[in-house]
C-alpha positions in Angstrom: -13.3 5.9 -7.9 -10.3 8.2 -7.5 -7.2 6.5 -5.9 -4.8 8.4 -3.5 -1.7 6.7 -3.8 0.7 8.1 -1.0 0.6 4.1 0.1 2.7 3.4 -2.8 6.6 4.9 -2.8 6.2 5.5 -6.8 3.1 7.8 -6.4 3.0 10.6 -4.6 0.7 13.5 -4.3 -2.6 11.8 -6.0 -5.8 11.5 -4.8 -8.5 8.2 -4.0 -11.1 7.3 -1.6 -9.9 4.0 -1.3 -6.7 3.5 -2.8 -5.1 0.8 -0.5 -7.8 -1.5 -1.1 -7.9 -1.4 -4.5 -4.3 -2.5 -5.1 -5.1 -5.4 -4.1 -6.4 -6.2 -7.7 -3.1 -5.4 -9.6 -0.9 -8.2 -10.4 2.4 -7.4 -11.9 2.3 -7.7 -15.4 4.8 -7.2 -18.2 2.8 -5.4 -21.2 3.9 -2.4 -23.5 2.8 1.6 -22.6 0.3 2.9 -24.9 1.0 6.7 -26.4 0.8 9.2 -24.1 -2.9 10.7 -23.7 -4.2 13.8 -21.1 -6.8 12.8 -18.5 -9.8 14.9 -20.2 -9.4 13.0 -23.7 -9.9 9.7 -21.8 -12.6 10.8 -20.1 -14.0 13.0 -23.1 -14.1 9.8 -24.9 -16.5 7.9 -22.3 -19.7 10.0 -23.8 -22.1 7.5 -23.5 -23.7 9.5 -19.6 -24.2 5.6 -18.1 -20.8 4.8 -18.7 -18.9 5.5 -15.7 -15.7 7.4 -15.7 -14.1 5.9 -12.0 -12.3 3.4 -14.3 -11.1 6.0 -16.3 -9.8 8.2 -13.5 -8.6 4.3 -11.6 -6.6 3.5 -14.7 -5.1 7.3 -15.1 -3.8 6.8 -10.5 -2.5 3.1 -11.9 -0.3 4.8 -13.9 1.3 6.6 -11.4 0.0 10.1 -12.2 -1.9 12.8 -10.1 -5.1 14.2 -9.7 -5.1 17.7 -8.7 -7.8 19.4 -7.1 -8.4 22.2 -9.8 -8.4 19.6 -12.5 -11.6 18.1 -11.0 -13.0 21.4 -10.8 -12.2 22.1 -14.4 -13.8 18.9 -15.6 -17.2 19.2 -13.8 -17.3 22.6 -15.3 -16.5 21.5 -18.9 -18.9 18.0 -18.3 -22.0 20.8 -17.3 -20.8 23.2 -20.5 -21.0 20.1 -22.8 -24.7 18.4 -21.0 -22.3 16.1 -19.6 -24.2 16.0 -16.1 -23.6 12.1 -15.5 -19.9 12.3 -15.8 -19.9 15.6 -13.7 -22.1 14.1 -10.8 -19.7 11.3 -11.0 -16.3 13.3 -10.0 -18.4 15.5 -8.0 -19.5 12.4 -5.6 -16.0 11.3 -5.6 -14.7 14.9 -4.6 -17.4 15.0 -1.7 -16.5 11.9 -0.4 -13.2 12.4 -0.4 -13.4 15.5 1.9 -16.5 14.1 4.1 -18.7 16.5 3.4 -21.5 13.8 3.9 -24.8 16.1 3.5 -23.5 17.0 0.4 -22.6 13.9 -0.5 -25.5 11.9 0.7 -27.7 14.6 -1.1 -26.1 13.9 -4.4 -26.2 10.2 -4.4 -30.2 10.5 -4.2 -30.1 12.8 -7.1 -27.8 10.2 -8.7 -30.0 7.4 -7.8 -33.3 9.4 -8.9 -31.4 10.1 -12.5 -32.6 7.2 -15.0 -29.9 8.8 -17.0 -27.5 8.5 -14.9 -25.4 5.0 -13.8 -24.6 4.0 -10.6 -22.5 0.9 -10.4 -20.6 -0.9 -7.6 -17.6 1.2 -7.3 -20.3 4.6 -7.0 -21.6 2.9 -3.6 -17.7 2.2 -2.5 -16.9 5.5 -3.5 -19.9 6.6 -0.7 -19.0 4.2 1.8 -15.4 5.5 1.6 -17.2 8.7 2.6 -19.1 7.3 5.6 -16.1 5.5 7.1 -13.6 8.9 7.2 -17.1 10.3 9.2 -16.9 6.9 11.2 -20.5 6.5 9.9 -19.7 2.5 9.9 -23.8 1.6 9.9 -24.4 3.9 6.3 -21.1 2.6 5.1 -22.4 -1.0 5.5 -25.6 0.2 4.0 -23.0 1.8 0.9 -21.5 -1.6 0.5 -24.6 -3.8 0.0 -25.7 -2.1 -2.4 -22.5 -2.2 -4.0 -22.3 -6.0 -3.5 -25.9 -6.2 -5.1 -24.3 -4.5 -8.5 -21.6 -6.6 -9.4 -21.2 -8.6 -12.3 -19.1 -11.5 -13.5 -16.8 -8.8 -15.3 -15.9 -7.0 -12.4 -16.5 -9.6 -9.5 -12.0 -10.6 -8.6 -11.9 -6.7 -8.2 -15.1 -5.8 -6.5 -14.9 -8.3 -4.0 -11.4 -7.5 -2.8 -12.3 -4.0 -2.6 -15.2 -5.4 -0.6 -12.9 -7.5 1.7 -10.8 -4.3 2.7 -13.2 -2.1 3.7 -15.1 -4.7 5.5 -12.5 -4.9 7.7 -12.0 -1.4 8.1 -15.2 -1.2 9.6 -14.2 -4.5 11.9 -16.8 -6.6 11.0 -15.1 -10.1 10.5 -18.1 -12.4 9.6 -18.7 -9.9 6.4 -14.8 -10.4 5.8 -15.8 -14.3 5.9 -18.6 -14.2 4.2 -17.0 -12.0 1.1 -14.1 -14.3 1.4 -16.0 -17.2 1.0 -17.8 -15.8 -2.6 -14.8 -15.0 -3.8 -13.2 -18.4 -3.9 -16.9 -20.4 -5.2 -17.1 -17.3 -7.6 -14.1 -15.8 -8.9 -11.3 -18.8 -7.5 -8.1 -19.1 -6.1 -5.8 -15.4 -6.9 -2.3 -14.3 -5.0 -4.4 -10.9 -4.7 -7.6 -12.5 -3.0 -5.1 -14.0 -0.3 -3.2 -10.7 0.0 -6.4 -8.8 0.8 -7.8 -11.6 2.7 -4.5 -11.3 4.9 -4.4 -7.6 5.1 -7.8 -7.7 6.7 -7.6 -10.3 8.5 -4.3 -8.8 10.1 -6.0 -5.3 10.3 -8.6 -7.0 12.4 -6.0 -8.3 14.6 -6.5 -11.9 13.9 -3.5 -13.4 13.6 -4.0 -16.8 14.3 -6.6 -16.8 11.7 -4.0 -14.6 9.3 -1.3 -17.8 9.7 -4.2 -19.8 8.8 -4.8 -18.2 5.8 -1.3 -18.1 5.0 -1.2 -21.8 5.6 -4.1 -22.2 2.8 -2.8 -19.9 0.2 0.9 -21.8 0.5 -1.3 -25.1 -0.4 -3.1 -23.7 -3.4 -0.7 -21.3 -4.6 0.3 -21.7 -8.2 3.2 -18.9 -7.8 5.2 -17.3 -5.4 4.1 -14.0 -4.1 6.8 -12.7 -1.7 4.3 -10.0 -0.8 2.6 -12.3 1.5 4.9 -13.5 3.9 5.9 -9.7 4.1 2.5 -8.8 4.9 2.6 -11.8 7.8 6.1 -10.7 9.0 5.4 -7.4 9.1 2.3 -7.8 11.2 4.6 -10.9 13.3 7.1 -8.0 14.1 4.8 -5.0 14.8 3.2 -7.4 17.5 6.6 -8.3 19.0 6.3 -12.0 17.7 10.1 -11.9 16.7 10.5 -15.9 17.0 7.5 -16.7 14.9 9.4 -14.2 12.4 12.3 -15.8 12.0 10.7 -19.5 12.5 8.2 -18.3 9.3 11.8 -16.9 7.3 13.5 -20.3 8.2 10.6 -22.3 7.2 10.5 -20.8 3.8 13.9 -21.1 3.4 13.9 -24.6 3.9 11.1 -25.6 1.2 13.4 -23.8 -1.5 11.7 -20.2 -2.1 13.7 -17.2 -3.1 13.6 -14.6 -0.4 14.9 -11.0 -1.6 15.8 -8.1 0.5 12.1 -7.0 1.1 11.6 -9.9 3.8 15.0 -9.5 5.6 14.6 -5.8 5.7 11.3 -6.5 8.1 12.9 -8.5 10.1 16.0 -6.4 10.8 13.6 -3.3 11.7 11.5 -5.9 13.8 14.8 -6.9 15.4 15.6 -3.3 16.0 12.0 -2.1 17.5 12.4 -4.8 19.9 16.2 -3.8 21.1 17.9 -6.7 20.0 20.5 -5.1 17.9 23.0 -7.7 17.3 19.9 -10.1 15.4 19.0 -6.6 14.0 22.8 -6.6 12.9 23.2 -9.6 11.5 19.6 -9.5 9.4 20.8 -6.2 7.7 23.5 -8.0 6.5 21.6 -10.5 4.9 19.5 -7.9 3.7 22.0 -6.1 1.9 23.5 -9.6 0.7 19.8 -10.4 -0.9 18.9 -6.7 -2.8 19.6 -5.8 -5.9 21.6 -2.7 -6.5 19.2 0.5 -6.0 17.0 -1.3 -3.9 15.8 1.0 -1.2 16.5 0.0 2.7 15.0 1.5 6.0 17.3 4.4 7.0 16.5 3.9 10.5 17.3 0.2 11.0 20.5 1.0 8.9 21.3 3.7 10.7 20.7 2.1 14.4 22.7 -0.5 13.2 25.7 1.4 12.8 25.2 3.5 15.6 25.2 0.3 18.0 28.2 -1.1 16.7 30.1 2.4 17.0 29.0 2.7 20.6 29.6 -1.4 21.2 33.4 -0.5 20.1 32.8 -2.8 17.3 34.6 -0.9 14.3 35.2 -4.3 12.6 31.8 -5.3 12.3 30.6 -2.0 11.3 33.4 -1.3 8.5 32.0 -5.7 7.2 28.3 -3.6 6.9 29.7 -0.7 5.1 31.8 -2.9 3.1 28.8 -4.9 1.7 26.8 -1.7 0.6 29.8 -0.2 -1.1 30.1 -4.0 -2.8 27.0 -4.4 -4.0 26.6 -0.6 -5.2 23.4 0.6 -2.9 25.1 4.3 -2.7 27.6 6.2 -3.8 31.0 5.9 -3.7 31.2 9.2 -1.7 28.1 8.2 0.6 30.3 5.3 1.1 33.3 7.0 1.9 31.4 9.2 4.1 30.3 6.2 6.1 34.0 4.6 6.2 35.1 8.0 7.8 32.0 8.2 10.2 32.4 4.3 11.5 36.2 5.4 12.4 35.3 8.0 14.1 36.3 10.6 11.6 32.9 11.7 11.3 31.8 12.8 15.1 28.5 11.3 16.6 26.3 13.7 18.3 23.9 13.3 21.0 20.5 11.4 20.6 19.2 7.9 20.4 20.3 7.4 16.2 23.3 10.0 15.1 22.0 12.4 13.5 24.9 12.5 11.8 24.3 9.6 10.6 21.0 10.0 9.9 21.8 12.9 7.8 24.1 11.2 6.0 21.8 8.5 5.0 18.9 10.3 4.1 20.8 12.2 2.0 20.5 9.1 -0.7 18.0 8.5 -3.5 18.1 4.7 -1.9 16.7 4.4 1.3 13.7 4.3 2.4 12.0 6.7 5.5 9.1 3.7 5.8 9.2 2.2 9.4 8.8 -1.3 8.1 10.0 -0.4 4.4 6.1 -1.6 3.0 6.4 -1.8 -0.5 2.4 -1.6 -0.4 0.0 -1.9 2.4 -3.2 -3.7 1.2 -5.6 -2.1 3.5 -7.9 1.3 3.4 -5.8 3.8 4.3 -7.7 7.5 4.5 -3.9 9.2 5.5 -3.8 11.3 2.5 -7.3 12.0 1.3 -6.7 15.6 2.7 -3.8 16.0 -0.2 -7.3 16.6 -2.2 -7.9 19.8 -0.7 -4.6 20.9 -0.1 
């Protein structure tokens, strides 16, 4: 299954069906880069036609590298040269998908399926249910996804099933995200990444007493610490305008000891700042900046509003404390910095509009800030907002 990967801020310009979902399966993991190999050697090396090459292409995406358009082309051409026809249906399926064209698509996975020489394993049928949903075929993507369900083995079970979890809720249907959920923890067990994905699709599906529920179980079970899910929760907490239950959460998790970095505090502060409460907005970008780690990127907007409302509020003193703190713990440059200095004096002239776009300007200007409205590191849900970058 090819992986677009405009969800995550390292990748850019790639191509998946399904990419969101499936990062729900990657822990971080310290390990040592192997030599340097081009796409077509990995996949010339799969020549076995029932061994499927979606891991292949996952596992080239994981490493933060693209998948152009002509270099799918080029592959099914060489795969048909060489009698390759498995590994050529293969990318072909993904590539229709990908671009909806269904009756093409459709068309192909009944050749696939007809092919005794060809394999079709679970992540073939995601790969066609990826299809269905961008149609908002929701009845043949269900169809797609329990035959996938019906093909997955011990071996690929933890990864399956939170691919499974994502899309079910993409299509909205809640008692297959229970009933998925509910194999995964008698089959695989208890995983930081089954929680995450359980929580992303519970929040997609707008449940979020059920999501704090959730939350509640994982914090019971949880071996380790995964600061990406009580982002996920006050992300969706702020988004809904639940600004109390926000900070209550923060607070709470403060109190039993964890170590909260800037990637919680920079939610809140943006939360703060959709909502028009500026001086909590203030005050939780100062923690923010307080809790990163130098380089660590920070939403331009909320910075930037911040500023703005304590120059109009007259509040030099406040604003020159905010500056002070990112020139002190070296988030930009000492220029950018200076730059700020001047613009929080007054040296640097606002113009007209809700945020200076002088300010704006200045800011976004900087390898170090982020243009993400609630700064997400990841988003653990399907997400189809790119799959157009395969055709472009």
């Amino acid at each position: 299954m090819i992986k677009l990967l405009g969800s995550n801020p390292r990748h850019v310009n790639a191509i998946s069906g399904s990419s969101r979902a499936l990062f729900c399966s990657i822990e971080a993991a310290a390990s040592s880069q192997p030599p340097f190999e081009p796409l077509y050697i990995r996949i010339s090396r799969a020549g076995n036609p029932r061994v499927s090459v979606a891991p292949i292409l996952n596992q080239w995406v994981e490493e933060g590298r693209d998948v152009k358009k002509w270099e799918l082309q080029s592959f099914i051409k060489l795969f048909r040269k060489y009698r390759r026809y498995s590994h050529a249906l293969q990318i072909l399926l993904n590539s229709y998908a990908a671009i909806s064209e269904i009756d093409r698509m459709e068309k192909l996975l009944m050749k696939i399926e007809a092919d005794p020489l060809v394999n079709v394993d679970w992540n073939g049928y995601v790969i066609a249910a990826n299809g269905f949903l961008k149609a908002g075929l929701l009845e043949k993507a269900s169809t797609m996804l329990r035959r996938s369900e019906q093909l997955i083995s011990n071996k690929t079970s933890k990864f399956a099933y939170e691919v499974l979890l994502t899309l079910y809720a993409t299509i909205g249907n809640k008692d297959e995200v229970y009933r998925i959920w509910n194999m995964y923890k008698n089959m695989v067990g208890l995983y930081n990444s089954g929680y995450l994905c359980m929580l992303s699709s519970l929040v997609k599906l707008g449940d979020i007493d059920s999501a704090e529920m959730i939350v509640e179980e994982w914090e019971s079970v949880a071996k380790f610490f995964d600061i990406r899910i009580p982002n996920l929760l006050i992300t969706a907490y702020c988004k809904k305008g639940l600004l109390e239950k926000a900070d209550l959460y923060i607070k709470r998790l403060e109190e039993s000891g964890k170590e909260l970095d800037a990637s919680i505090w920079t939610r809140l502060a943006t939360g703060y700042h959709m909502n028009g409460q500026m001086d909590k907005a203030v005050e939780t970008m100062k923690k923010a900046i307080l809790a990163s780690r130098a380089g660590r990127k920070f939403n331009h907007l909320t910075l930037a509003a911040c500023l703005e409302y304590l120059k109009e509020k007259g509040d030099v003193e406040v604003a020159q404390e905010l500056s002070r703190l990112i020139r002190e713990t070296d988030h930009f440059s000492a220029d950018l910095c200076d730059k700020l200095d001047k613009y929080v004096i007054g040296e640097l002239h606002r113009r007209d509009g809700e945020v200076s776009q002088e300010l704006l300007r200045l800011l976004t200007g900087s390898d170090h800030l982020s243009t993400d409205l609630y700064d997400k590191v990841e988003d653990y849900t399907y997400d189809e907002s790119k799959v157009m970058a395969l055709i472009n």
